[in-house]
Structure formats: structure tokens, C-alpha cells
C-alpha positions as CSV (number, residue, x, y, z in Angstrom):
1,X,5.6,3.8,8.6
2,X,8.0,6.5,7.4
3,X,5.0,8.8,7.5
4,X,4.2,7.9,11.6
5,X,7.7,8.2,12.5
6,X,8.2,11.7,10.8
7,X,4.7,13.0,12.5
8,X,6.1,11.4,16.1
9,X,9.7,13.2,15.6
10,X,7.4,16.6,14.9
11,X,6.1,16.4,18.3
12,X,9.2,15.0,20.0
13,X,11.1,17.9,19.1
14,X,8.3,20.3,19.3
15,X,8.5,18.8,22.9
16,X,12.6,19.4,23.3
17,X,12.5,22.8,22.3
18,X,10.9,23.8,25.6
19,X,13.3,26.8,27.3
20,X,11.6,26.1,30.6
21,X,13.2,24.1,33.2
22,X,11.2,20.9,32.8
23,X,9.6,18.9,35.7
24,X,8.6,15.4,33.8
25,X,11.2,13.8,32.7
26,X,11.4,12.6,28.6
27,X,12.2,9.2,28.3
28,X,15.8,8.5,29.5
29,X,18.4,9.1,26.8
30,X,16.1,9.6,24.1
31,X,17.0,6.5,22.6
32,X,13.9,6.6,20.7
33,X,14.8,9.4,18.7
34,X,18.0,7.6,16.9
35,X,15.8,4.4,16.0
36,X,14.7,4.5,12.9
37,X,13.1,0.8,13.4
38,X,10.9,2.2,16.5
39,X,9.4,-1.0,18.7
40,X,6.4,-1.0,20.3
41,X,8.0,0.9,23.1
42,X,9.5,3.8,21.0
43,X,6.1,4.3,20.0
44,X,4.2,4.4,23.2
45,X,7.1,6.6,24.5
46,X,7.0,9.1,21.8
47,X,3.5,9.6,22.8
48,X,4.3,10.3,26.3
49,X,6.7,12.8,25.3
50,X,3.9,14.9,24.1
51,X,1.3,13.9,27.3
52,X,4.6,15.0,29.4
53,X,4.8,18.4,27.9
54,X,1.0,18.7,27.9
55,X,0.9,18.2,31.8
56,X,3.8,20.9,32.3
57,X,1.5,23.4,30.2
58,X,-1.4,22.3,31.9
59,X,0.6,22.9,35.3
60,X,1.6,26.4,34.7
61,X,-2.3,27.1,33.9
62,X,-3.2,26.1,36.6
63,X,-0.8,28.0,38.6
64,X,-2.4,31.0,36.9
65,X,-5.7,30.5,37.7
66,X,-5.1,29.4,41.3
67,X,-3.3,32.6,41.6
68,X,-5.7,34.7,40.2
69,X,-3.4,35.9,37.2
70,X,-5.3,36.0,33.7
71,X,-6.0,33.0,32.2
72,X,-8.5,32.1,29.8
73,X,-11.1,29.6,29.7
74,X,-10.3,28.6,26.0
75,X,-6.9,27.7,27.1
76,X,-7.9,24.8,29.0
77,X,-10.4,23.8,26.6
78,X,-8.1,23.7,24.1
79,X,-6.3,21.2,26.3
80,X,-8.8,19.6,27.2
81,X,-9.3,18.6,23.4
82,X,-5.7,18.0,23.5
83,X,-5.7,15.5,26.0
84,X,-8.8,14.0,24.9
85,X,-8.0,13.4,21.4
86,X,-4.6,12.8,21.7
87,X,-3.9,11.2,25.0
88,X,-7.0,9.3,25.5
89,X,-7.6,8.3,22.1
90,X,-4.1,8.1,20.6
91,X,-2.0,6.7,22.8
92,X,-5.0,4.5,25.2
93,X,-6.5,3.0,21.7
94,X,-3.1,1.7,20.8
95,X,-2.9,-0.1,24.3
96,X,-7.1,-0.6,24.7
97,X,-7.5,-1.8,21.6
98,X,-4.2,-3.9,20.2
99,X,-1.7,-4.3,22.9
100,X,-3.5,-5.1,25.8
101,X,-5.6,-8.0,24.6
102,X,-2.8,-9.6,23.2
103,X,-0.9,-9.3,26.3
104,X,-3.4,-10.6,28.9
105,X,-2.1,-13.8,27.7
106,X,1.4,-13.6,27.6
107,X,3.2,-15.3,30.7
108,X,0.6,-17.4,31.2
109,X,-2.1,-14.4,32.0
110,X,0.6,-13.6,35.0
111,X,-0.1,-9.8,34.8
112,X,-4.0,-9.9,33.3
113,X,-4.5,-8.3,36.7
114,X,-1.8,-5.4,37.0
115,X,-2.8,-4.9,32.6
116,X,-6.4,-4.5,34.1
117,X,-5.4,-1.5,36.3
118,X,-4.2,0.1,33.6
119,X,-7.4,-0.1,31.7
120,X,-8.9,1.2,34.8
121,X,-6.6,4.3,35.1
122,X,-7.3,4.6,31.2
123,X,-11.1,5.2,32.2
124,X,-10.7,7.3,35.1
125,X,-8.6,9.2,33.0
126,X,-10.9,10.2,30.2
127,X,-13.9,10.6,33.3
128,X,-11.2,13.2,34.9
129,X,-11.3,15.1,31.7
130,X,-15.3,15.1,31.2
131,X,-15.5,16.0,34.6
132,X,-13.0,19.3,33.7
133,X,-15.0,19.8,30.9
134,X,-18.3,20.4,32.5
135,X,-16.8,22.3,35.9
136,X,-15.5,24.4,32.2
137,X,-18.9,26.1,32.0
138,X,-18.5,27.2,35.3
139,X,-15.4,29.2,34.6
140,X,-16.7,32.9,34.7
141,X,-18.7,32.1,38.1
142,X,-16.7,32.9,41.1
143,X,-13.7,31.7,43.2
144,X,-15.7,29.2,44.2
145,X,-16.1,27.3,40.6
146,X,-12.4,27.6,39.8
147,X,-10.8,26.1,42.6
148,X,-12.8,23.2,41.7
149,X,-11.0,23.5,38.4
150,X,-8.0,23.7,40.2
151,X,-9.0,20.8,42.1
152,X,-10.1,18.2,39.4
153,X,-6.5,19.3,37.3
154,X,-4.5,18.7,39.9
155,X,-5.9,15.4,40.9
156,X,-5.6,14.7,37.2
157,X,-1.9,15.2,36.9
158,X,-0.9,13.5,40.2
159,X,-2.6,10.3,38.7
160,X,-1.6,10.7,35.2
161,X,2.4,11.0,36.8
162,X,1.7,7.8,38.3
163,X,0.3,6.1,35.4
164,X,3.3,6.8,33.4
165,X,5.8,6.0,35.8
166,X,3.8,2.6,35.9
167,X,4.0,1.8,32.5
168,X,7.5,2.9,31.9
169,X,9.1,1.2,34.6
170,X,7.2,-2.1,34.7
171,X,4.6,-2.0,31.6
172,X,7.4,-1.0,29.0
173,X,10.2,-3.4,30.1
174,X,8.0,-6.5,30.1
175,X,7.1,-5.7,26.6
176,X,10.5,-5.1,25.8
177,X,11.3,-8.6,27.3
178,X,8.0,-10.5,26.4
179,X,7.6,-9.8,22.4
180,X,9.3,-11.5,19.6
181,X,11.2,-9.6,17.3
182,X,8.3,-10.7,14.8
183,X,5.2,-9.6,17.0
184,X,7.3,-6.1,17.6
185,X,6.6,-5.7,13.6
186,X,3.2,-6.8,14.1
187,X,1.9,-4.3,16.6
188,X,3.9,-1.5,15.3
189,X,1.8,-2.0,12.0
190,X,-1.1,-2.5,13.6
191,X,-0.4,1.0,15.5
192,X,0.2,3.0,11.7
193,X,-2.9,1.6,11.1
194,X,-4.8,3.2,13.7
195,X,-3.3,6.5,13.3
196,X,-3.4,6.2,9.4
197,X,-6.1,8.3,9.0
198,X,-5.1,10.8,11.3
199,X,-1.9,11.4,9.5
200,X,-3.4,11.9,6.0
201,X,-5.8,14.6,7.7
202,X,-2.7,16.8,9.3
203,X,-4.3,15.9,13.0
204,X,-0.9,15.9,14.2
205,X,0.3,19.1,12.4
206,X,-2.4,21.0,13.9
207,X,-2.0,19.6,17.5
208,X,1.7,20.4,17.8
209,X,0.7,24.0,16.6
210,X,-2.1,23.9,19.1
211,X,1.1,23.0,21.5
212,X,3.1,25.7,20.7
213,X,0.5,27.6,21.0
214,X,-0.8,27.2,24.4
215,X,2.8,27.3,25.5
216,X,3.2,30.8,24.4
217,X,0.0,31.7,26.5
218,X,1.0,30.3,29.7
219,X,4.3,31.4,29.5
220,X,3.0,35.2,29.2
221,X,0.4,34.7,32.0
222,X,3.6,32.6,34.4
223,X,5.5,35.5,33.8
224,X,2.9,38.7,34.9
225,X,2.7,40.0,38.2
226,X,-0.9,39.7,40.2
């Protein structure tokens, strides 16, 4: 567990360290960050703390290429791996494939219908990313071909900024208020668990450099003139 939480703190302040006025919002107070007995919720948030900072870089490149200002194709498929291998797999798995299940029957199944959107948004998610991926191969073909980039990104982000206002203001409370202090240790094991392999492999190491990283490269390209 020690392990997880030293990989998630890596990202967080990775995340933090930002000079860039920020436009998503890390989770309020950063309460997170001082528990070092993370629930269920820390967990999920520490995740979104990287998916936010993600979005801003993958905002500013966009920018770029809307504008015509030099951007490279290998910058968003580098975040496309990003989001695909961190977002959709990290962080969905955890809720996909432990939480949600467990929850559907909490409260007498009262929100199996608003836990079922949020499987939904999970999958049109991860089609928004192939569907980036192969308008990709189109990059070098015209204005034409990247403002449908332009296009499938931003619709991306817009529902990805609702998705995690969803969860954090109504998914994340109910937890918070539903789970017993013994289920809490329960799902946060079964959470290491998933990731366990990940961590002995340094995936986390080389996507917070990957971060940095990209960060650097939209930075230069928000900064140059047309």
C-alpha cells in the first residue's frame, strides 16, 4: 500500500507544480494529500488529479493546432496513450471492475441506474479516444482533417469535465457515506491489487515523465507567435 500511495503522491505533485494558471480544479483542499490511510475516494481523486492536468495539456494542444501554431502529431499520440492507459484503464478498471458491481447493490439498488451512466460515459470515453486515434493518421492531410481533430478533442474534454463533476459531487459523497469503515479497507486493497503490477514495472514513473514532458512542448508551442 505504501508503494501505491508514494506512486499517486508522484503524480499529484507532478500535477501541483504546474506554473500555469489552472482551469480544472484539484480536488478541494487537497485533503487527500495529508491522509496517509487514503479511502476509496482519495484514491479515485488522486487519479483525477492527473486526468485533470492531462485535459489542460491536451487543451493547450489543441489551441495550437486550431491556430495553426506548430504542433506535432506525436504529441497527441502520446496523450492519447496517456489517457488510454491511464485514464481508461487505471482509474475506469478500479470503478468497472471492483467498485461499481459492489455498489449496484447498495441502498437497495437505488442508484444502479445513475452507476449505469457512468459505465456508459466510461465507454464512450475510451470510443472518443479510438475515434482520435484513427482521425491521427490523418494529421499531415490538410485543414480539413485537423479540425476534425479539433473537433473530436474538444467534444472529449467537455464530456470528460462533466463526468468528473458527476462523480465528485454525487458519485464520491455517496461512497463516502455508503461504505463501512471495513469495506473502505477492502476496496482499497482490492485497488493495490490492480495496479500491483504496474507499480513493480515503473508504469507510473514513466507516465509522469511522459507528463512533464508534453507539458514542456505545449507550453513552447502556447507561447510562439503564428
Amino acid at each position: 500500500m505504501k508503494r501505491f500511495f508514494v506512486s499517486a503522491i508522484v503524480f499529484f505533485c507532478l500535477g501541483i507544480s504546474a506554473c500555469a494558471p489552472q482551469k480544472y480544479t484539484i480536488y478541494q483542499e487537497h485533503t487527500h494529500v495529508e491522509n496517509t490511510n487514503p479511502s476509496v475516494t482519495d484514491l479515485l481523486h488522486y487519479d483525477f488529479d492527473v486526468i485533470k492536468r492531462v485535459l489542460q495539456i491536451l487543451e493547450k494542444a489543441t489551441k495550437c493546432l486550431d491556430e495553426d501554431k506548430p504542433i506535432s502529431k506525436e504529441t497527441f499520440s502520446d496523450m492519447v496513450q496517456i489517457i488510454t492507459n491511464f485514464s481508461d484503464k487505471h482509474h475506469q478498471e478500479k470503478e468497472d471492475k471492483v467498485l461499481f458491481p459492489a455498489l449496484k447493490v447498495k441502498d437497495e439498488g437505488e442508484k444502479k441506474d445513475f452507476l449505469g451512466r457512468l459505465l456508459m460515459e466510461h465507454v464512450s470515453a475510451r470510443d472518443e479516444m479510438r475515434n482520435l486515434s484513427g482521425a491521427l493518421n490523418s494529421f499531415y492531410q490538410g485543414k480539413k482533417a485537423k479540425k476534425k481533430i479539433v473537433k473530436i478533442i474538444r467534444s472529449y474534454i467537455k464530456d470528460m469535465e462533466k463526468h468528473i463533476e458527476m462523480e465528485e459531487k454525487i458519485l464520491f459523497p455517496w461512497i463516502n457515506k455508503t461504505l463501512t469503515p471495513d469495506e473502505q479497507v477492502m476496496f482499497v486493497k482490492k485497488f493495490d491489487a490492480l495496479e500491483k503490477e504496474d507499480l513493480e514495472a515503473g508504469v507510473h514513473e514513466k507516465y509522469s515523465a511522459m507528463i512533464e514532458r508534453l507539458e514542456q512542448q505545449v507550453a513552447v508551442c502556447s507561447d510562439r507567435e503564428k
